[in-house]
N, C-alpha and C positions, 0 to 999 in steps of 0.2 A: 504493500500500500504506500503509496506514496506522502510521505511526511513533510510539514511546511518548515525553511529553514528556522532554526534554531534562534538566531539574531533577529534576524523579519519577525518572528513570533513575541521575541522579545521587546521591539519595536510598538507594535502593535499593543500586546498589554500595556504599555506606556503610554499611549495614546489617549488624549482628552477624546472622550467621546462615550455610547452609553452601553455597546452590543459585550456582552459577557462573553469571557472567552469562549466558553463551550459554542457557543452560537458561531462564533466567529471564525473558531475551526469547522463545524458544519459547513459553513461560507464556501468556507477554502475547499475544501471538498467536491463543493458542489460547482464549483469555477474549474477544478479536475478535472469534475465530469464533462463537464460542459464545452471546454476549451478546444476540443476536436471539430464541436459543430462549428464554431466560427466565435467575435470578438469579443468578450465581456463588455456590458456597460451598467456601470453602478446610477439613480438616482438618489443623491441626497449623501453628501462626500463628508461634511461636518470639518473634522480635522483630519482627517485621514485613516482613523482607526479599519474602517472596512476595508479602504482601499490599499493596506499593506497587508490583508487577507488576500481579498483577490486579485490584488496587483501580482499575490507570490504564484498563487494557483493560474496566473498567466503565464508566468513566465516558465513556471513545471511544465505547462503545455504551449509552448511557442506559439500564443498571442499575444494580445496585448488587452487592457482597461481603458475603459473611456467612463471619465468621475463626472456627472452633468450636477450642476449645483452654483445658485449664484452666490453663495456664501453668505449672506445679509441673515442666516437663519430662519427657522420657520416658525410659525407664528406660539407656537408650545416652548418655543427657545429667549423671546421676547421678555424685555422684564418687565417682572409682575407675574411669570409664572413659573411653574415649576422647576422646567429646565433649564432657566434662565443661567448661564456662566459670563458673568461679570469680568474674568479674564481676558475674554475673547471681544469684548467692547472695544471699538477703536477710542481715544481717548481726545483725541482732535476732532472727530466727528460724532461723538456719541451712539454711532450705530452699528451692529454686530460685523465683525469681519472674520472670518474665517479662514480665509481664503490665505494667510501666512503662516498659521499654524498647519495646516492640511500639506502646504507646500517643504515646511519642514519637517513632516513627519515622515512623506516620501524619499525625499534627500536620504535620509536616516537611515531608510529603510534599505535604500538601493536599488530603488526600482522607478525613478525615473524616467529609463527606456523602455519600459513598459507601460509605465500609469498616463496616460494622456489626458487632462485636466480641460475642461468646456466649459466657461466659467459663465452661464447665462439660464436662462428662463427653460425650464425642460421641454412644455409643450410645443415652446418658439422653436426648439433646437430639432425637436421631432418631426414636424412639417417640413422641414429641410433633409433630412436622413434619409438615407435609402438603404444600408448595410442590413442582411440579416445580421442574427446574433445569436450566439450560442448562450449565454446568459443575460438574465436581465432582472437586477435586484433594485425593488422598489421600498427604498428606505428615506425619501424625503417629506415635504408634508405630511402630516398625521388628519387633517381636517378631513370629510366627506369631498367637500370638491377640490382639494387636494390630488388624495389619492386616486380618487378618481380621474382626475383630468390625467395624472402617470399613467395609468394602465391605461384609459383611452389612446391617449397618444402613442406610447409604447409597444403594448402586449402583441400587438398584431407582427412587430419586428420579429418575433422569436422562431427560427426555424424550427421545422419540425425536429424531433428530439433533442432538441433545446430546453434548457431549464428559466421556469421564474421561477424569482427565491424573494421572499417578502418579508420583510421583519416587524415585530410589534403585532403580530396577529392572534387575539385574544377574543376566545367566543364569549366568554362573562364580562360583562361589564364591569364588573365590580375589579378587575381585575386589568382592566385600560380601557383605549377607547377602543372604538367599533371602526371605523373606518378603515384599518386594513383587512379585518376579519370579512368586511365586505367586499372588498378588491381578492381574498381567496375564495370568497363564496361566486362571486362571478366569473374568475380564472375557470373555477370546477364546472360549474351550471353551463355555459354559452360560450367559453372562451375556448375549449380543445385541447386544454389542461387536465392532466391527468397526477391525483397527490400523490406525492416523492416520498419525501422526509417531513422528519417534525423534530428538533431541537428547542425545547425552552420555547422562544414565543418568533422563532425563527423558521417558516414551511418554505419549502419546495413543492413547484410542481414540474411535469417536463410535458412539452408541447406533444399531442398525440403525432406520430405519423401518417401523415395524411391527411390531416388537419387543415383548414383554411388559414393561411396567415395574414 
């Protein structure tokens, strides 16, 4: 089985950011798998904790990452709420930036020539794309139309036997929010998704064969 380097992992656990390791080796795993159909793309890069996951599981399988995320944070990341890290504030502009932490976490990592960085609007960036993809993890916005407007825009890219990988997917409420539980409830139902894995609050599913993309 193939194991993620030792440094990159340790990289990673270092990283500001919220996915627990167990999840985050699933990640990587599943960016293994995945890396033969064609190119990883992460939404929602943070600091880079995921993308020195599947930046590694690219490069074990000679692709490459593509991180989509404008770095300003998402609206659960905002102060006044929960997620809010105050470190990550620019101090000249008062508004979150990300976007230099994430950049040093890859440096670190060593995987630069791999992680390719798309620092804008996802749904903007998806109306332009045309690449299938062998993975496609939707870890940005947490809202209803958030998530949603990700997989609208997105899910259709994933070739067949291709992997979506989703994080934060919690069927209790009590337990987080609902909104990506809905983005796997409709990957399964109408999307041609067929469920993979389940780590923690971390699912897979891989694209059926055959399937419309």
């Amino acid at each position: 089985m193939n194991t993620m380097d030792e440094s990159a992992l340790a990289i990673a656990r270092g990283a500001v950011g919220f996915m627990p390791d167990d999840e985050g080796l699933a990640l990587y795993e599943a960016g293994v798998r995945a890396a033969p159909v064609g190119p990883l793309l992460e939404i929602g890069s943070y600091c880079g904790k995921s993308a020195v996951y599947l930046g590694s599981a690219a490069r074990a399988g000679g692709t490459v990452l593509f991180t989509v995320d404008h770095h300003r944070g998402s609206e659960e990341n905002q102060a006044g709420w929960e997620h809010h890290d105050s470190r990550v504030v620019d101090p000249e502009t008062g508004r979150m930036d990300t976007l230099p932490f994430f950049r040093r976490t890859v440096e670190r990592a060593g995987l630069e020539d791999v992680v390719l960085a798309v620092v804008g609007d996802s749904p903007t960036l998806a109306a332009y794309w045309t690449t299938p993809l062998g993975l496609l993890f939707i870890d940005g916005g947490h809202s209803e139309e958030a998530a949603g407007a990700d997989y609208d825009s997105w899910a259709h890219f994933v070739a067949p036997g291709g992997v979506l990988a989703i994080h934060d997917v919690f069927e209790d409420p009590d337990d987080g929010g609902q909104a990506p539980f809905h983005v796997w409830q409709r990957a399964v139902d109408t999307g041609g998704f067929e469920p993979e894995t389940q780590q923690g609050s971390l699912r897979t599913l891989r694209r059926v064969k055959g399937s419309p993309t």
